[in-house]
C-alpha positions in Angstrom: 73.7 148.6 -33.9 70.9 151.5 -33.7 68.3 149.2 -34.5 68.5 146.5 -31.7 69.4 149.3 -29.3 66.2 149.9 -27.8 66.2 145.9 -27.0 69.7 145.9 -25.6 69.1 148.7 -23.6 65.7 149.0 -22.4 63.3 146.3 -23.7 65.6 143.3 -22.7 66.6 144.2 -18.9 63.2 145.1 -17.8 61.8 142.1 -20.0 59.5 144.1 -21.4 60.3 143.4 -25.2 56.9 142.4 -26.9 56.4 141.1 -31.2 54.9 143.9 -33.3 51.5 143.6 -34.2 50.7 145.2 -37.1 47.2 145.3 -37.0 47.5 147.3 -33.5 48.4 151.0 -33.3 48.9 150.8 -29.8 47.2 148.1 -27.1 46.7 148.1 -23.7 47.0 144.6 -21.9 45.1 144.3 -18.7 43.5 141.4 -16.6 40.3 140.2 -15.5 41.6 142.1 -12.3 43.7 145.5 -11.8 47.2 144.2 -11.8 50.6 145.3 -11.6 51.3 144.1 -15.0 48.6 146.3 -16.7 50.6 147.4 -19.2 50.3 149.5 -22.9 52.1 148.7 -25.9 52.6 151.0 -29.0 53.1 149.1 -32.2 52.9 151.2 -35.3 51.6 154.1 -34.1 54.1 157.7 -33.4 53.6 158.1 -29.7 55.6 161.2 -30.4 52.5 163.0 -32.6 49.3 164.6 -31.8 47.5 161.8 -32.3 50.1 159.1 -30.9 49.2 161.4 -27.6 45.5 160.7 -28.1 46.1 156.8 -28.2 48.3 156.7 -25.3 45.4 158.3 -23.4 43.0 156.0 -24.8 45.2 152.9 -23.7 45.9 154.1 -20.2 42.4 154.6 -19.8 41.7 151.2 -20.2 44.4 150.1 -17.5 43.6 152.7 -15.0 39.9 153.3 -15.3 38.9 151.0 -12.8 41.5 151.7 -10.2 41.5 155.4 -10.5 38.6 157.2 -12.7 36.0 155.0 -11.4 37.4 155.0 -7.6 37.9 151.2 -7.8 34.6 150.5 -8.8 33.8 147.8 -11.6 32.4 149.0 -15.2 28.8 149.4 -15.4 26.5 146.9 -16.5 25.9 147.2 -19.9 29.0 148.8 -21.2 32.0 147.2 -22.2 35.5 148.7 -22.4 35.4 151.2 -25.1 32.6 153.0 -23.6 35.1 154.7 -20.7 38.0 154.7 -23.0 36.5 155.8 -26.5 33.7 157.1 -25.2 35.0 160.0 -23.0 38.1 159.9 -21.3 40.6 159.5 -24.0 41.9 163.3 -25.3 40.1 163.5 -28.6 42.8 164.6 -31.4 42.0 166.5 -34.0 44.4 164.7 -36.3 42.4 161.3 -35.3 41.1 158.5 -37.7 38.8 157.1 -35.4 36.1 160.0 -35.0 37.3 161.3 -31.6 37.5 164.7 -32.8 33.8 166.6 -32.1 32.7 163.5 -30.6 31.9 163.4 -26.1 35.5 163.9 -24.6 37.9 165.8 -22.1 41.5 167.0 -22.8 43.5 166.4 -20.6 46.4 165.7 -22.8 46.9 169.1 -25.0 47.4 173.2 -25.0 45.4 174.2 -28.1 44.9 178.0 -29.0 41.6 178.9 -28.2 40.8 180.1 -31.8 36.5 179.8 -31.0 37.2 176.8 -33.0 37.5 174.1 -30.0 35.1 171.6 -29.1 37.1 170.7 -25.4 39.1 172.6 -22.7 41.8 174.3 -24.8 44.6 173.9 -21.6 44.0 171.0 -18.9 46.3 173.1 -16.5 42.6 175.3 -16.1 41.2 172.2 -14.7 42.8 172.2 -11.1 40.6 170.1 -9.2 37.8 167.3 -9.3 35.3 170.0 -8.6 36.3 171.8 -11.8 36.1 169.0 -14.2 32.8 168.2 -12.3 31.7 171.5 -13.4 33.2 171.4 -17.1 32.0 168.3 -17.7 28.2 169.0 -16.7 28.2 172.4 -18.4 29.4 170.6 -21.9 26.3 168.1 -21.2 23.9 170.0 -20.8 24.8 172.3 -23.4 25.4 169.7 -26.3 21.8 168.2 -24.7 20.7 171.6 -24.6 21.2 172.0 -28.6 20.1 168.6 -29.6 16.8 169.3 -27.9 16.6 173.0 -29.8 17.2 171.3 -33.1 14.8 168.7 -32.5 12.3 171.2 -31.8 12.7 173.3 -34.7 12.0 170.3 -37.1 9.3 169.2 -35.8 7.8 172.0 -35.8 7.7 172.3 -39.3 5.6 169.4 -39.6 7.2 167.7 -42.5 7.8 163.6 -42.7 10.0 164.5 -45.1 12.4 166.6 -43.4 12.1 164.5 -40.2 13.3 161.4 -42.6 16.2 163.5 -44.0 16.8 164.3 -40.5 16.6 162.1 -37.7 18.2 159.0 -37.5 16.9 155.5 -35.3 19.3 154.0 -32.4 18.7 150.6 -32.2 20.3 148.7 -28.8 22.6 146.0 -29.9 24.5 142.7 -27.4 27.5 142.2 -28.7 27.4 138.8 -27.9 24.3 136.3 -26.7 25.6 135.8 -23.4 27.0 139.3 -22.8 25.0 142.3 -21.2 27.5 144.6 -22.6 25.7 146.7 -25.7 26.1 149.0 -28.2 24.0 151.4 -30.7 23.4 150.7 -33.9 22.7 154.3 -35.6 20.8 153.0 -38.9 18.4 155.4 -41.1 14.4 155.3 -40.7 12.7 152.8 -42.4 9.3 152.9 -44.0 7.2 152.7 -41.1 9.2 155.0 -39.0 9.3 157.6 -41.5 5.3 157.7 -41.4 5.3 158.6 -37.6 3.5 161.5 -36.6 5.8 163.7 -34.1 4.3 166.4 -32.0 7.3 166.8 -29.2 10.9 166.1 -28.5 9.4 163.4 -26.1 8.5 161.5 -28.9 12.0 161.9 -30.2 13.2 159.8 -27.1 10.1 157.6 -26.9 11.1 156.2 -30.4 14.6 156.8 -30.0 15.7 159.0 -32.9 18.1 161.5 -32.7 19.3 164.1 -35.0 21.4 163.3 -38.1 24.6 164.5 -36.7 26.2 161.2 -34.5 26.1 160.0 -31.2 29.1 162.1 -30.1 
């Protein structure tokens, strides 16, 4: 019938059928080393939908990140799987659950008007080369660096602990396990001391690390 179909036809010759996991929208299974059997699974998630695209992006990230984005190199110390998949190369979608959208990204995956109301490349067909999305990608850096730094400056210069407690926000380096160099931030709100700090530059901004209330992203 139509619902064993898919098995009869596809899933059982290539032995590629797989139990549903309902806790997974979509998984990607790779090993310790690239393999041929790197593989991504969709579970409950629509792969047909704007953001079913975005996961399938996501997931192939982690299976071909270290044989093709990173040019067969290894991840870098310090960062574990999300921070390549999450983190930048998966095409943020603005129907997303996860806080994608407006965060550090690169589409690759969709044609979006450009209605002035874009955060990404509205068409990846623009991007024909490496040396364009070397340029895109360094332009949309130092821009979103450019306007954290203005911000910062402006409150400062009010000189106002209050408004820089309302405002800025402590990143505190977290392992995510005790015998694991991979880390995270932990984005937390300043505490009593910190909110007493005198702060003169943006340099003090990174000394302390605070950033502005807005995200990581």
């Amino acid at each position: 019938g139509k619902d064993v179909a898919p098995i009869r036809e596809l899933y059982g010759p290539t032995d590629r059928y797989h139990a549903t996991d309902g806790r997974m929208g979509a998984v990607a299974r790779i090993y310790g080393n690239p393999y041929k059997d790197d593989s991504v699974f969709f579970m409950v998630t629509d792969m047909i939908s704007d953001f079913g695209i975005s996961a399938f992006t996501h997931e192939t990230t982690h299976v071909n990140d270290r044989m093709v984005y990173l040019g067969g190199s290894r991840h870098r110390e310090g960062t574990d799987l999300e921070a390549f998949a999450q983190g930048m190369l998966q095409s943020p979608a603005e129907t997303s659950p996860n806080g994608d959208f407006k965060a550090l990204g690169l589409n690759m995956a969709y044609e979006r008007p450009n209605n002035g109301n874009q955060w990404y490349n509205t068409n990846p067909n623009d991007l024909t080369s490496r040396e364009e999305i070397d340029h895109y990608m360094k332009g949309f850096n130092d821009t979103l660096m450019l306007l954290d730094y203005l911000e910062g400056e402006a409150v400062i210069d009010k000189q106002d602990k209050a408004l820089n407690s309302a405002w800025f926000k402590k990143v505190d380096k977290k392992l995510r396990g005790a015998n694991t160099k991979n880390q995270y931030d932990n984005v937390r709100d300043l505490n009593a001391e910190e909110k007493e700090y005198h702060l003169t530059s943006v340099n003090d901004l990174v000394e302390k690390n605070f950033m502005t209330k807005h995200g990581p992203g």
